[in-house]
C-alpha positions as CSV (number, residue, x, y, z in Angstrom):
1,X,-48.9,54.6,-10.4
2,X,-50.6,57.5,-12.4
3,X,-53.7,55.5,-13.5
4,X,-55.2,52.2,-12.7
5,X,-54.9,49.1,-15.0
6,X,-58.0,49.3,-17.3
7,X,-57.0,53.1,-18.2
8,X,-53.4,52.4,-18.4
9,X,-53.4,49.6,-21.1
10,X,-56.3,51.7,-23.2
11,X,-53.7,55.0,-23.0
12,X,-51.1,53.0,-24.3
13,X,-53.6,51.2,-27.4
14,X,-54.2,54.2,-28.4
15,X,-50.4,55.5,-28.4
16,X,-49.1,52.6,-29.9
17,X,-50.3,53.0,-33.5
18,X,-48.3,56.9,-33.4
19,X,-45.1,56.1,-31.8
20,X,-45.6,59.2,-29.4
21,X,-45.2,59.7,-25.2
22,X,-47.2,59.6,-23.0
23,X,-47.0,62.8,-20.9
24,X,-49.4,63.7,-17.4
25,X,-49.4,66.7,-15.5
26,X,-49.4,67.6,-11.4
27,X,-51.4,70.6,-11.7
28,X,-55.1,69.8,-10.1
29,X,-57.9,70.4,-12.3
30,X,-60.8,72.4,-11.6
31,X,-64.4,72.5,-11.9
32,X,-64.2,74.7,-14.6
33,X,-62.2,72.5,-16.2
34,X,-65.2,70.0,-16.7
35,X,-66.6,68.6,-20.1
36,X,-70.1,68.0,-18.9
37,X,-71.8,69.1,-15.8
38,X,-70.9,67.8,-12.9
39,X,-72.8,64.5,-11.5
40,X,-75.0,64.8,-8.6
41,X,-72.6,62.4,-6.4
42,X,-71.2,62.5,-3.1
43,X,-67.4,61.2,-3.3
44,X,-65.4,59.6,-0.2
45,X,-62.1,58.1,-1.0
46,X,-61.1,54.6,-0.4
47,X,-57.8,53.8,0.8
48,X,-55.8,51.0,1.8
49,X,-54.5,51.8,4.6
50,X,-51.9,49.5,6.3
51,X,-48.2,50.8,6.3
52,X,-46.1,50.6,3.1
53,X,-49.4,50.9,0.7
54,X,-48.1,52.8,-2.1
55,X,-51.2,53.1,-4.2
56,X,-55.4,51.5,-4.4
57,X,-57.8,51.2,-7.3
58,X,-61.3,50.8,-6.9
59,X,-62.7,48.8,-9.5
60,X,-66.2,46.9,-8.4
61,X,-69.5,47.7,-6.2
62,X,-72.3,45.2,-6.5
63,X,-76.0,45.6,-4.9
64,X,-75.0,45.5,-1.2
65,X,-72.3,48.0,-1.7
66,X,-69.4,45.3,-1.5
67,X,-66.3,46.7,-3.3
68,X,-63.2,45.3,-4.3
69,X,-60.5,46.4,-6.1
70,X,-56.3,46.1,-6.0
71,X,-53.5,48.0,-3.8
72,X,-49.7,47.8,-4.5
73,X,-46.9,47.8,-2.0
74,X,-43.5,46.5,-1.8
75,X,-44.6,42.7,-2.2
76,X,-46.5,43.6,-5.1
77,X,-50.0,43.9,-6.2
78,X,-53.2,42.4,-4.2
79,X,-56.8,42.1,-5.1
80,X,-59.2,43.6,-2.0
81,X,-62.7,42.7,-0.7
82,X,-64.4,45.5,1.0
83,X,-67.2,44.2,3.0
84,X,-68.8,47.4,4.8
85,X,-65.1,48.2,6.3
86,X,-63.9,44.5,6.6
87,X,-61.1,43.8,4.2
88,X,-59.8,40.4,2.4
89,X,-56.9,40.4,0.3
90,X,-56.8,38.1,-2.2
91,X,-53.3,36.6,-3.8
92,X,-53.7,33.9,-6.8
93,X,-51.0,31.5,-5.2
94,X,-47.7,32.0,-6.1
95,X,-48.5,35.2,-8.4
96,X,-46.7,38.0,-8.4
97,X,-49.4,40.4,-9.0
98,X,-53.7,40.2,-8.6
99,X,-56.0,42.2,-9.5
100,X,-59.9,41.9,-8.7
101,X,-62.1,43.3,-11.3
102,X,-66.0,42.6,-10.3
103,X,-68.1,41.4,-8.0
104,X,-71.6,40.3,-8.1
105,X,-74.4,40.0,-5.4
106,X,-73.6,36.9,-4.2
107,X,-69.7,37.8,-3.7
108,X,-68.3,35.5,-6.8
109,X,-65.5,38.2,-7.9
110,X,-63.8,38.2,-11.4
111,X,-59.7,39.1,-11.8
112,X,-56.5,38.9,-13.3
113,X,-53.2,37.2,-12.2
114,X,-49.6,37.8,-13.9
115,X,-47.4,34.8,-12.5
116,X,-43.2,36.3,-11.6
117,X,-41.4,37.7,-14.5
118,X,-44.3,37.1,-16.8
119,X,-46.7,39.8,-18.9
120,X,-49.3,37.0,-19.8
121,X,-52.8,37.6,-18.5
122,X,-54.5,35.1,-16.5
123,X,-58.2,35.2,-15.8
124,X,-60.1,33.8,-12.6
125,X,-63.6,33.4,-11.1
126,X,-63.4,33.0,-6.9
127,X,-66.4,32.6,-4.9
128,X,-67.3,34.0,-1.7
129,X,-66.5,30.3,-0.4
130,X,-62.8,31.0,-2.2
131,X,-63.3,28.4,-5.0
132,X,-61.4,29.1,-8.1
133,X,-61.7,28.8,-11.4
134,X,-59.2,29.5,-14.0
135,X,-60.4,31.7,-17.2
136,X,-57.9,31.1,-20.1
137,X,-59.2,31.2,-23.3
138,X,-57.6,28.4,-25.4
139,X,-57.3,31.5,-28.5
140,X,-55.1,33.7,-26.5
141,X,-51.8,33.1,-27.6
142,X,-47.9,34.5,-29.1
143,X,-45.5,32.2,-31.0
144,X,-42.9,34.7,-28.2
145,X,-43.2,34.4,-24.2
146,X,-42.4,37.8,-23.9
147,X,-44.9,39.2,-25.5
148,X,-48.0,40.9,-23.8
149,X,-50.9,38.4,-24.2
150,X,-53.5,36.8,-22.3
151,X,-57.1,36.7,-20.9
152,X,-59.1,39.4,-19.2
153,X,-62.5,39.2,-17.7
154,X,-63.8,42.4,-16.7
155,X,-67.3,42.0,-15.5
156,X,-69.9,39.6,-14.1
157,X,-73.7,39.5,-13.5
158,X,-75.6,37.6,-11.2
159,X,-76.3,34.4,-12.9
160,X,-72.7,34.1,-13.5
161,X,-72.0,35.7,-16.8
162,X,-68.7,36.6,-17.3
163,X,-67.4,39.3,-20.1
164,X,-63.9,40.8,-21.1
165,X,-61.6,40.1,-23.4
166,X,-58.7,37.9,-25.0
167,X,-55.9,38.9,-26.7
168,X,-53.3,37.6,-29.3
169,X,-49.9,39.1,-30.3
170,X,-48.0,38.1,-33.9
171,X,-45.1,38.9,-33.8
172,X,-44.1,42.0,-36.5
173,X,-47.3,41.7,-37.7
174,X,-48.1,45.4,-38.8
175,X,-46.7,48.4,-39.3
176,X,-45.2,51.7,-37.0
177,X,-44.0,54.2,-39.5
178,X,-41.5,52.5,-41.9
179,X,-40.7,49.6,-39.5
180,X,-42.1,46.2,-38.7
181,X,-43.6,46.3,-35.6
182,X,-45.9,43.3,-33.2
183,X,-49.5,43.2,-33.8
184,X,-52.2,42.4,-30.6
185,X,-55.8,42.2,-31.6
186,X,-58.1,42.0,-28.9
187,X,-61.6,40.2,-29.3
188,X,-64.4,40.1,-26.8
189,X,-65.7,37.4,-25.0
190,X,-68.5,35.8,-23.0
191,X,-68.1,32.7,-20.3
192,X,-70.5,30.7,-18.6
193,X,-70.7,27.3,-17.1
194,X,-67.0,26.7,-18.1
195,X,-67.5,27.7,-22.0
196,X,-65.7,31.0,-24.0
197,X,-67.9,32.8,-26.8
198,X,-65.8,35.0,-28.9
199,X,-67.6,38.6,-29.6
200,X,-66.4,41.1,-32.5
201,X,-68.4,43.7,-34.2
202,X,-69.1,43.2,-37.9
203,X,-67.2,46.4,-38.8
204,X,-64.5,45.7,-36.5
205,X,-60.9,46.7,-37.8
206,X,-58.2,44.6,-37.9
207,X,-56.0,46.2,-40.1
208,X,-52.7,48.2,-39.9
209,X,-52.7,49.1,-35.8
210,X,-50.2,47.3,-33.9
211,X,-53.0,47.8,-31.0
212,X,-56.8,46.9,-32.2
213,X,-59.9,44.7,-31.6
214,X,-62.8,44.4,-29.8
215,X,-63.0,44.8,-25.4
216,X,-66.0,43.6,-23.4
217,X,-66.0,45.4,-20.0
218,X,-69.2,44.9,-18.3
219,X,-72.4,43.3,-18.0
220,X,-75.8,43.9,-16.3
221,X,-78.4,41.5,-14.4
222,X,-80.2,41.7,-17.8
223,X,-77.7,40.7,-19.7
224,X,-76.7,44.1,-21.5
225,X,-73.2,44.5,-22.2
226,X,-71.1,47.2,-22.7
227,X,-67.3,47.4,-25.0
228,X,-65.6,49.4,-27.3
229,X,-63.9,48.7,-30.8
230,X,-62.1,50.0,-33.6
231,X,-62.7,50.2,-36.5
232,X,-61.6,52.4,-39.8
233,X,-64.2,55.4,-41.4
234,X,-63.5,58.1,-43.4
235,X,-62.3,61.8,-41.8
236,X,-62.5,65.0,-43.8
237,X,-58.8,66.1,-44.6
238,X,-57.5,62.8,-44.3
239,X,-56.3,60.8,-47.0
240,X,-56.8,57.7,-45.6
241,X,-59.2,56.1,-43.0
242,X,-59.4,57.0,-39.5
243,X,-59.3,54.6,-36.5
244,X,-62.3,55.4,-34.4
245,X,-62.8,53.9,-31.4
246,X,-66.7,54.0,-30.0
247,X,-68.4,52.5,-26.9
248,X,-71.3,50.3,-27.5
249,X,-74.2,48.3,-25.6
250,X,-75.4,45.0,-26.9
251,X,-77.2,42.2,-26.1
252,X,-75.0,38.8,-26.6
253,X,-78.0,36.7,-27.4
254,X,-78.0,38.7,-30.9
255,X,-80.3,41.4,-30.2
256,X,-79.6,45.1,-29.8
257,X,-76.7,47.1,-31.0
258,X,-75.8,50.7,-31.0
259,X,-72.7,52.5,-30.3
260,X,-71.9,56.1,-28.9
261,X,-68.8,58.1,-29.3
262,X,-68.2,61.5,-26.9
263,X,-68.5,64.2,-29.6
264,X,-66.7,66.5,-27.7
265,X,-63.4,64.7,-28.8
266,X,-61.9,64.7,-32.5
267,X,-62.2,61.2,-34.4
268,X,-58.8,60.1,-34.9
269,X,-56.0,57.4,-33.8
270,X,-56.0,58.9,-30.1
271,X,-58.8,58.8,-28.9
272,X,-61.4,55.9,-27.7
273,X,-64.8,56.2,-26.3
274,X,-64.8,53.7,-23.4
275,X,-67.5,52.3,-21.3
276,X,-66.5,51.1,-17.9
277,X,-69.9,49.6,-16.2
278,X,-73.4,49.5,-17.3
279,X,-76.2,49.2,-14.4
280,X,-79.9,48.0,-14.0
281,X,-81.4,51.4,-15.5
282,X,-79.1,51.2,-18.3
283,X,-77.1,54.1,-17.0
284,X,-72.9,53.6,-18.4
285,X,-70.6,54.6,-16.7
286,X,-66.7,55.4,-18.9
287,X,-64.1,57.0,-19.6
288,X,-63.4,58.9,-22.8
289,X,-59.5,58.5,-23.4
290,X,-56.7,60.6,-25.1
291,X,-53.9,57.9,-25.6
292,X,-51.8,60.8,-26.9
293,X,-52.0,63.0,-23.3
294,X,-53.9,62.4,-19.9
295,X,-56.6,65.1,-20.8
296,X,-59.2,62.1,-20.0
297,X,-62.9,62.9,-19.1
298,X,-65.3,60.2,-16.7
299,X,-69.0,60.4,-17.2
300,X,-71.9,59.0,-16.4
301,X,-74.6,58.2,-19.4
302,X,-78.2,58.0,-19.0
303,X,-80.1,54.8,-21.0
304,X,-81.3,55.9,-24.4
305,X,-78.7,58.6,-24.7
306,X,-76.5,57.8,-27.5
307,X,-75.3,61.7,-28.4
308,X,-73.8,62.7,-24.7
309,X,-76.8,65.4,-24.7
310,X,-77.5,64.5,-21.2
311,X,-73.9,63.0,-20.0
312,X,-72.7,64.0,-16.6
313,X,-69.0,64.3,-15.4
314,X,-67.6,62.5,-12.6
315,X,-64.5,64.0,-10.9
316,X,-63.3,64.1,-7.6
317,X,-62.5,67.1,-5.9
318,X,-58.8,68.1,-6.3
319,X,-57.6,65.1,-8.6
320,X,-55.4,65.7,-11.7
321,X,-57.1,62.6,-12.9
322,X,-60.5,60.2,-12.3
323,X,-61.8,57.3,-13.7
324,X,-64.6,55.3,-13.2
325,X,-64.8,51.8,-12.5
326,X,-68.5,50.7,-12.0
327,X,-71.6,51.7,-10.5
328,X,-74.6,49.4,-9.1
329,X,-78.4,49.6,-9.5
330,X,-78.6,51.7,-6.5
331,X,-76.2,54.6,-8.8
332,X,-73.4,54.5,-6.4
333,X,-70.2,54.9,-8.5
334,X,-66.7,53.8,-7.5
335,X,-63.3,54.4,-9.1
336,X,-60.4,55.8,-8.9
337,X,-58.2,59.4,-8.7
338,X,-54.9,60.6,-8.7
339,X,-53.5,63.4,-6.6
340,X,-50.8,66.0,-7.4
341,X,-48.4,63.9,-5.6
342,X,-49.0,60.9,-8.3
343,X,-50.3,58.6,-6.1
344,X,-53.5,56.9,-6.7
345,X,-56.7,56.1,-4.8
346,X,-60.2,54.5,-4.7
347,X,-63.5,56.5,-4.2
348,X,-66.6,55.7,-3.2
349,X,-69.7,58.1,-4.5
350,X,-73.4,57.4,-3.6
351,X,-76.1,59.9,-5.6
352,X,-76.7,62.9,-3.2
């Protein structure tokens, strides 16, 4: 696999609305390659390492430096506990594929399950004691069962508050060139104590895309969340809107909201300014994506900064391609890279 789940689907998103491939590259990139200066980080990869392990994404860390993540191999895809070197796989019963997406500090992990020879998304809270609850928000839905569709939470805090998204496909619903093509609009949501609240932006677009909406993809212990959306704005030399796609932070009670977009990056249909994890301090942690090539940047930015004036990168050594995951209060990031073979893997990074 040539990037983990989260990256993958935002890649394609962005494609989908100009009907053009997707293309990568095996050369290694270089420090000098960097966007931003490079974070002060320490990076150690993660690997699963048992025999016939073809890939491993990283994709949690809470307070006591628990990780989890997913690892493919012949049988499929499995969701991993790291505990300090000892391992739990996790497998939704009779599902062909899991995926853990967060942990908090009291071990209650978030993830998705795809059940054999289906794309539906299924969501799930487990608790360190292993009990399970479903997350399927009742709006999720297709009038088609093949279609790509489901529920995906993405984050969780620790008083239980889970975030991510849900998404809906209609059937030749918009537009791709001159031809009627399916339309998924994702909308953010919140969950606790068994109850979805949808989340969209007022200036959230809808329009046109075959691929649009609103993602939720983490949340803090004080309750600060971090997405991205879509939505259309004027572009000088274009006759008609742009899709832009900016990260933002807000608080879900109603309070605060302000977005950020990597200025380093032209405004247009490709590319999506996407926040992966949000900590404590306020630091995010994200991914700026080019759906129309893998030239993707990680970074790290500071609370307050909203213009990527004090952003730092975050690249592992040698990769042709990183991505960040999450980071906990203590700044330790976790994620994943790709080496020149095209085979992924998890890495750990504490601040040096």
């Amino acid at each position: 696999m040539g990037i983990s789940r989260v990256g993958r689907g935002l890649a394609i998103i962005a494609a989908a609305g100009l009907g053009v491939a997707l293309t990568t590259t095996a050369q290694a990139a270089t420090p000098d390659d960097m966007h931003y200066p490079a974070a002060n980080l320490t990076y150690a990869p993660v690997d699963i390492g048992a025999r016939g392990v073809q890939y491993t994404h990283v994709t949690g860390i809470n307070s006591t430096g628990t990780i989890v993540g997913d690892y493919g191999d012949k049988q499929g895809q499995h969701g991993f506990v790291n505990d300090q070197g000892s391992i739990k796989v996790v497998n939704v019963p009779r599902a062909k594929r899991t995926v853990l997406t967060s942990i908090n500090d009291v071990g209650t992990v978030t993830g998705v399950y795809w059940n054999a020879g289906s794309p539906i998304e299924h969501g799930f809270v487990q608790t360190a004691a292993g009990a399970f609850t479903p997350l399927d928000d009742v709006a999720a839905q297709s009038t088609r069962k093949r279609d790509v569709w489901g529920t995906v939470p993405e984050g969780i805090n620790n008083a239980g508050l889970v975030v991510g998204y849900y998404f809906t496909t209609t059937p030749n619903g918009a537009v791709c060139g001159d031809t009627a093509c399916d339309k998924t609009v994702a909308h953010g949501f919140t969950w606790t104590e068994g109850s979805f609240t949808t989340y969209d932006p007022p200036d959230v677009g809808t329009q046109d895309n075959p691929r649009t909406g609103t993602r939720l993809f983490d949340v803090s212990n004080s309750d600060v969340v971090v997405g991205s959306y879509l939505y259309l704005a004027p572009f000088a030399g274009e006759p008609d809107p742009v899709g832009v796609t900016p990260g933002f932070r807000m608080d879900p009670s109603g309070g605060s909201f302000s977005t950020f977009v990597d200025p380093g990056f032209p405004a247009n249909w490709c590319w999506s300014t996407t926040p992966s994890a949000v900590n404590a301090s306020g630091t995010v942690a994200g991914l700026t994506v080019n759906g129309c090539g893998m030239s993707d940047v990680a970074w790290l930015l500071p609370a307050g900064d909203s213009t990527f004036a004090s952003a730092t990168e975050v690249f592992y050594p040698g990769s042709t391609y990183t991505e960040v995951g999450d980071l906990n209060d203590a700044g330790v990031v976790v994620g994943s890279w790709t080496d020149v073979d095209g085979r992924d893997h998890g890495f750990i990074a504490p601040p040096e």
